[in-house]
C-alpha positions as CSV (number, residue, x, y, z in Angstrom):
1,X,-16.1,-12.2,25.7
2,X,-19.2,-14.1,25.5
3,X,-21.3,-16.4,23.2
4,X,-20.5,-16.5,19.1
5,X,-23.3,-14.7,17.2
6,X,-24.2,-16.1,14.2
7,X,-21.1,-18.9,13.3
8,X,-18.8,-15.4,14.3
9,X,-17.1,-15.0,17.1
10,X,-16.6,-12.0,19.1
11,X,-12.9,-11.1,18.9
12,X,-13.3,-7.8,21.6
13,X,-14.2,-3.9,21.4
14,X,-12.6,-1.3,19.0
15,X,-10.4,1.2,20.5
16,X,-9.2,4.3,19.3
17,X,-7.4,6.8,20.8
18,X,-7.6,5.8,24.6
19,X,-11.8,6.6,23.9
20,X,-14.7,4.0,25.8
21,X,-15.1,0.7,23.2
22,X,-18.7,1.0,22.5
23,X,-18.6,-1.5,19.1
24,X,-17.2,-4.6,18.6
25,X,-16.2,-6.5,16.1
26,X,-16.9,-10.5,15.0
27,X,-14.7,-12.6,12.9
28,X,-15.0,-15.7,11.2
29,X,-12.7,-18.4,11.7
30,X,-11.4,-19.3,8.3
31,X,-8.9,-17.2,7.7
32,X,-9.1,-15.3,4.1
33,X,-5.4,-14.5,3.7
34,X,-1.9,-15.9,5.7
35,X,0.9,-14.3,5.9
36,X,4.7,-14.5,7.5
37,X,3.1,-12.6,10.3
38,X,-0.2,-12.2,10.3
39,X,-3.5,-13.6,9.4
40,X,-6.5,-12.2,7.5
41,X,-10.4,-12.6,8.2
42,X,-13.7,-11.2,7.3
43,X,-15.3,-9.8,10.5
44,X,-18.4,-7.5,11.0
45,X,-18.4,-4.4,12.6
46,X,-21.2,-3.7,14.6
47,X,-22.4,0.1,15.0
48,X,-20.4,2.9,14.2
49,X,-16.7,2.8,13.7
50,X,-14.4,5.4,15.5
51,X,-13.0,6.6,12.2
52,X,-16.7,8.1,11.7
53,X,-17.3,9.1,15.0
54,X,-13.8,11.0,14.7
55,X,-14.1,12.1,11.1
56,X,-17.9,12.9,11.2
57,X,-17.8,13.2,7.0
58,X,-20.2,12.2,4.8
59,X,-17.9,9.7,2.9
60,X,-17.5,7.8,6.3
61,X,-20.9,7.3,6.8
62,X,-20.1,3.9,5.2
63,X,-18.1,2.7,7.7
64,X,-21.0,1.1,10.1
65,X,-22.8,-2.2,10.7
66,X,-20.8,-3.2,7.5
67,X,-18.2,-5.9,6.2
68,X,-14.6,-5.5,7.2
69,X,-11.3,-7.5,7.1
70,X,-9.2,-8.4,10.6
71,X,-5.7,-8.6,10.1
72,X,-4.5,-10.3,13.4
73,X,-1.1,-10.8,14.2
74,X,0.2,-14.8,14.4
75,X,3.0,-14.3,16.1
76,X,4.0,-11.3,18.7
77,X,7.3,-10.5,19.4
78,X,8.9,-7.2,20.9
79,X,9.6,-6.1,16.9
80,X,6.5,-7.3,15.9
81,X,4.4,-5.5,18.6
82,X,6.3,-2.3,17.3
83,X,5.7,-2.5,13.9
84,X,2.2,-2.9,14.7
85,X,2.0,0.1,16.8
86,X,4.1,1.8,14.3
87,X,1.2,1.1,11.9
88,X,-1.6,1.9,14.1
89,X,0.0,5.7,14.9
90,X,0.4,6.2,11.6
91,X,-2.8,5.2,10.4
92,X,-4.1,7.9,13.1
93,X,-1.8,10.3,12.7
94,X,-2.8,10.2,8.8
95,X,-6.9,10.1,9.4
96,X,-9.1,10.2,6.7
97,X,-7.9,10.3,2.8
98,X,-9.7,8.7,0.5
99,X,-7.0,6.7,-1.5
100,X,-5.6,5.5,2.0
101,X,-7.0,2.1,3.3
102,X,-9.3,3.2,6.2
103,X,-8.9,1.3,9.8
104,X,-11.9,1.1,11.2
105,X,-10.9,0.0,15.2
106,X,-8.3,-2.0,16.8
107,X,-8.2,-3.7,19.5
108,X,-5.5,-6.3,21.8
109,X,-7.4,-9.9,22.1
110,X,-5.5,-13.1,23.5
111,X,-2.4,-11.2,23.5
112,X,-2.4,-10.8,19.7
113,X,-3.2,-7.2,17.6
114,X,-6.7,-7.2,15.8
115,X,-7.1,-4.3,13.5
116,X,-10.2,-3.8,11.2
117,X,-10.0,-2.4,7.6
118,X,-12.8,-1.6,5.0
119,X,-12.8,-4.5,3.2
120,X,-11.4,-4.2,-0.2
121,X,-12.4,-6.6,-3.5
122,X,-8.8,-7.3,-4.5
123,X,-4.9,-6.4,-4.9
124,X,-3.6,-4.6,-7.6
125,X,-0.8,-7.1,-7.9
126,X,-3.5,-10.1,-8.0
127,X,-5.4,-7.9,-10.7
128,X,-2.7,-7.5,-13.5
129,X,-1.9,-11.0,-12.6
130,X,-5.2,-12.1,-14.0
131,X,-5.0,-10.0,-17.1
132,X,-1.9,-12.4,-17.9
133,X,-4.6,-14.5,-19.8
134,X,-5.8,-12.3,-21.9
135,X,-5.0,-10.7,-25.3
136,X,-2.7,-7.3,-24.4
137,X,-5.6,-5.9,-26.6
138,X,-8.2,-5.9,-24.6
139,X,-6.1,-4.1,-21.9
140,X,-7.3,-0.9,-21.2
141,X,-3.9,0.9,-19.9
142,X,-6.0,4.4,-19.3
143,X,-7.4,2.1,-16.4
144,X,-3.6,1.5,-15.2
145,X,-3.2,5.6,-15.5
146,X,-5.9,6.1,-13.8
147,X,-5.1,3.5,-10.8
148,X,-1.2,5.2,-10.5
149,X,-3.0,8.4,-10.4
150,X,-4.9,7.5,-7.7
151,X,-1.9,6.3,-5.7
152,X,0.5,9.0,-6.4
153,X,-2.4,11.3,-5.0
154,X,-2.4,9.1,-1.5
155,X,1.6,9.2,-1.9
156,X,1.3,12.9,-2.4
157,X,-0.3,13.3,1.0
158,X,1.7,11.2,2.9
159,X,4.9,12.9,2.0
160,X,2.9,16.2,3.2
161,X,2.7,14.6,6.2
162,X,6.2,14.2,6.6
163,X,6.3,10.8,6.1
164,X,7.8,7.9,4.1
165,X,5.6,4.7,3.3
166,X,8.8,2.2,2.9
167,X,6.8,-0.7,1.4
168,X,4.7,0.6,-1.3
169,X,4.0,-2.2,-3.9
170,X,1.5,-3.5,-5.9
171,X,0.9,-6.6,-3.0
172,X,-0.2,-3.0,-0.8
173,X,-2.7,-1.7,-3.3
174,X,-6.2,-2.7,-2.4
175,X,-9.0,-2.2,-5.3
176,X,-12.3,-1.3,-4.4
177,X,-14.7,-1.9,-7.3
178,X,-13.4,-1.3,-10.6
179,X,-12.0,1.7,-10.0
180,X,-10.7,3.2,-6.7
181,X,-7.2,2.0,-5.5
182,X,-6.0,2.3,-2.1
183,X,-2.8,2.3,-0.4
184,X,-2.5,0.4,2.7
185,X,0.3,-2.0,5.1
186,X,1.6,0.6,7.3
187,X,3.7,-1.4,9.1
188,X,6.8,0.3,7.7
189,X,5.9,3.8,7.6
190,X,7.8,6.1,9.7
191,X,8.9,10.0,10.1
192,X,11.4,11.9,8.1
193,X,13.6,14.4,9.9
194,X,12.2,17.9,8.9
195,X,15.6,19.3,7.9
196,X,17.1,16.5,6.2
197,X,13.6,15.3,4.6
198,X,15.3,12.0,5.0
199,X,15.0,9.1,7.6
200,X,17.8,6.7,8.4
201,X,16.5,3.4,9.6
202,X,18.0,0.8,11.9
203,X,19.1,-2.9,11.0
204,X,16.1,-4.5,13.0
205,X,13.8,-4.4,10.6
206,X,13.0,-6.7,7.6
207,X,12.7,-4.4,4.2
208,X,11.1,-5.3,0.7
209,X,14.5,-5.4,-0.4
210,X,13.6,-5.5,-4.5
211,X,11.9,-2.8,-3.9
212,X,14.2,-0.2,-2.1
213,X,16.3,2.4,-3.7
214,X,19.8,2.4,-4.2
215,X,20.5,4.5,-1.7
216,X,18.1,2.6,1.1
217,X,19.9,0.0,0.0
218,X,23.4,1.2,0.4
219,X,22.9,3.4,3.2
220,X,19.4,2.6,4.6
221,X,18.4,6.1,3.6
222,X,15.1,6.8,3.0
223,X,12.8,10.2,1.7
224,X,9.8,10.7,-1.1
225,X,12.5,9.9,-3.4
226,X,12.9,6.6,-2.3
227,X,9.4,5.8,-1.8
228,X,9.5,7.3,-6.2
229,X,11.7,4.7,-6.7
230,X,9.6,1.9,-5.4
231,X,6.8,3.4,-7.4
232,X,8.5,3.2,-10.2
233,X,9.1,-1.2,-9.7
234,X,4.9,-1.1,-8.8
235,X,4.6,0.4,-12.1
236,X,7.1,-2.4,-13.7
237,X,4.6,-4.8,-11.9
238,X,1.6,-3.5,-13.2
239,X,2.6,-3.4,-16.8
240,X,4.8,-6.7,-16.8
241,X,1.4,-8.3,-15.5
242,X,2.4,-8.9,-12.3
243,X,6.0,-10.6,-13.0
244,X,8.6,-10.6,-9.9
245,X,11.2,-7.7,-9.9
246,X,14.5,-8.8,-11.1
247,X,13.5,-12.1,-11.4
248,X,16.9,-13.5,-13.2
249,X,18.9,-12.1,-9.9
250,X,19.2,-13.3,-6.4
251,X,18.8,-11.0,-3.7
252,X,23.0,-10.7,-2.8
253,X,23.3,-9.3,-6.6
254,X,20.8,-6.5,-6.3
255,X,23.1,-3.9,-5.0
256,X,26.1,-4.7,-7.5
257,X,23.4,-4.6,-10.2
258,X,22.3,-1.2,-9.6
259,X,25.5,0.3,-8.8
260,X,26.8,-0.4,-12.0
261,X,24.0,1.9,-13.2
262,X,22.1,-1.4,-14.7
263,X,17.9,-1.1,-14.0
264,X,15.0,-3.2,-14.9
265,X,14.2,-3.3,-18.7
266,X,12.2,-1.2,-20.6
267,X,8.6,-2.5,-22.4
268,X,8.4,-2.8,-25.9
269,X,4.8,-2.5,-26.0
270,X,3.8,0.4,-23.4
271,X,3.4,3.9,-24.6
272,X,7.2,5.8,-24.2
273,X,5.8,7.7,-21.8
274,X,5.2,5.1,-19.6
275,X,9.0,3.8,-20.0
276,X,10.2,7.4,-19.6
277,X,7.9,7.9,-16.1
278,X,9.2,4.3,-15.0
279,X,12.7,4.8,-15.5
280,X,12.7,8.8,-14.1
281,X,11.7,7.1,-10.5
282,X,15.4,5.2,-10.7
283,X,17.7,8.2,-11.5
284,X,20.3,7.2,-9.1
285,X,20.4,11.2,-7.9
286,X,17.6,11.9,-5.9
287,X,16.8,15.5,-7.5
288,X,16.9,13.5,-10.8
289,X,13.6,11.8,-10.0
290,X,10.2,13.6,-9.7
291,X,7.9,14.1,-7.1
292,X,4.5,12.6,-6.4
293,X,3.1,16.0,-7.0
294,X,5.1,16.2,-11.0
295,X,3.6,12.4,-11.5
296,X,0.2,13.8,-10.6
297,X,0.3,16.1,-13.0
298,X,1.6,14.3,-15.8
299,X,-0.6,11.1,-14.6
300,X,-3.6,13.5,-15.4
301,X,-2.0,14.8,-18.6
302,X,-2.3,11.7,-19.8
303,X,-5.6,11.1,-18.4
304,X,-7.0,14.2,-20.5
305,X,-5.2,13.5,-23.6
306,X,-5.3,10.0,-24.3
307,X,-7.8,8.1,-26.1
308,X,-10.2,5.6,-25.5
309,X,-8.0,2.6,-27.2
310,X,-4.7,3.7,-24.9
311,X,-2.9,0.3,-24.7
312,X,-0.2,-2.0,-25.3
313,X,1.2,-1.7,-28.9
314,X,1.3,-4.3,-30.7
């Protein structure tokens, strides 16, 4: 693949849609984040990437000779090579939106996936993590609004695509700058059936099980509604500051939990409205909870209305 360029090495050629690789991408060796199945590195992307050769928008235009992360898979099984496909189609299939993480290329190197992102400054999960040390004060919470606003507008779009997300939390929120979040991890996503709006998964694959619905949980159903109710546990991350999802339980308790109507407590000191939103996302009837499109509008309602010292109460 030839000779490493500047301490990077050259980990092969984007490839999108089936066109001639005419860029490449290099990637350091220390990896910047592990997980249980793949690794994360900064990398450079040389020339243009394929999203802006595709998209040809001005907001792309970013998107050469510039900084990106590699996520490359550390192990490769037959389920793992389909839940990265699965991840790369739907990445393509959903193109450009600018609250969705944007792939940038992927390519296959030594047998392994490498797919490059825009690289992102943080996680909303690691952000509220670090406010922990402050006073709830200082806490601007019209900067929470505006970040759920944000990602029930990328939500908003995926449902329009007919499609459900399946592991939307706050680990899966990247922030760019202070003030643009972005949904990515696609791995998951898959289609709904277009009469049933629903999709009924298999048992192969391994689910964010504190942060499925009851009825995902019960009968591996999933819709919009049951990618609400896992917005509604980011939303207990964010304003907990980042604490675990039923932290006191163990995961063979979740189901009997919930089916005896119980749900994550309420905040004390959050605006009602916030409470009221939260719990709305876990009515255990599915036309009970709202929409992306109803928490878009009443995201922005608050937006509008609320003042600069929107907070925690003390």
């Amino acid at each position: 693949m030839g000779n490493d360029i500047n301490g990077c090495s050259k980990i092969g050629y984007l490839i999108l849609d089936g066109t001639q690789p005419s860029n490449y991408i290099q990637r350091s060796e220390k990896p910047i984040f592990l997980d249980n199945d793949c690794v994360f590195a900064t990398g450079y992307l040389k020339g243009s990437s394929p999203l802006l050769i595709l998209e040809k928008s001005i907001k792309c235009q970013q998107y050469q000779d510039c900084d990106v992360a590699v996520k490359v898979a550390s192990t490769l099984g037959q389920i793992e090579a389909t839940r990265w496909m699965q991840e790369i189609e739907a990445i393509k299939r959903l193109g450009y939106n600018e609250y969705i993480v944007s792939m940038l290329g992927w390519c296959i190197y030594k047998n392994s996936y490498c797919l490059a992102f825009e690289m992102a400054t943080s996680d909303l999960l690691t952000y509220v993590r670090s406010l922990s040390v402050k006073d709830k004060s200082e806490i601007d919470l019209k900067h929470f609004v505006a970040y759920l606003w944000q990602i029930c507008n990328a939500m908003s779009f995926i449902a329009a695509c007919r499609m459900v997300h399946r592991d939307l939390a706050a680990r899966n929120i990247l922030l760019f700058g202070e003030n643009k979040a972005k949904i990515s991890d696609f791995g998951l996503c898959c289609d709904f059936d277009r009469d049933t709006l629903t999709y009924q998964a298999s048992l192969t694959k391994r689910l964010p099980l504190k942060w499925l619905s009851i009825e995902a949980l019960l009968e591996r159903r999933f819709s919009e509604k049951s990618d609400i109710w896992s917005f509604g546990v980011l939303m207990y991350e964010m304003f907990s500051l980042g604490k675990e999802p039923y932290v006191s339980l163990q995961n063979n308790e979740i189901i009997s939990f919930l089916s005896q109507g119980n749900r994550m407590e309420h905040f004390d000191d959050v605006p009602e409205e916030i409470n009221e939103i939260m719990s709305s996302c876990w009515e255990r009837e599915l036309g009970e909870r709202p929409n992306f499109d109803n928490l878009i509008i009443r995201f922005r309602s608050i937006l509008e209305t609320s003042t600069e010292t929107y907070g925690y109460i003390k």
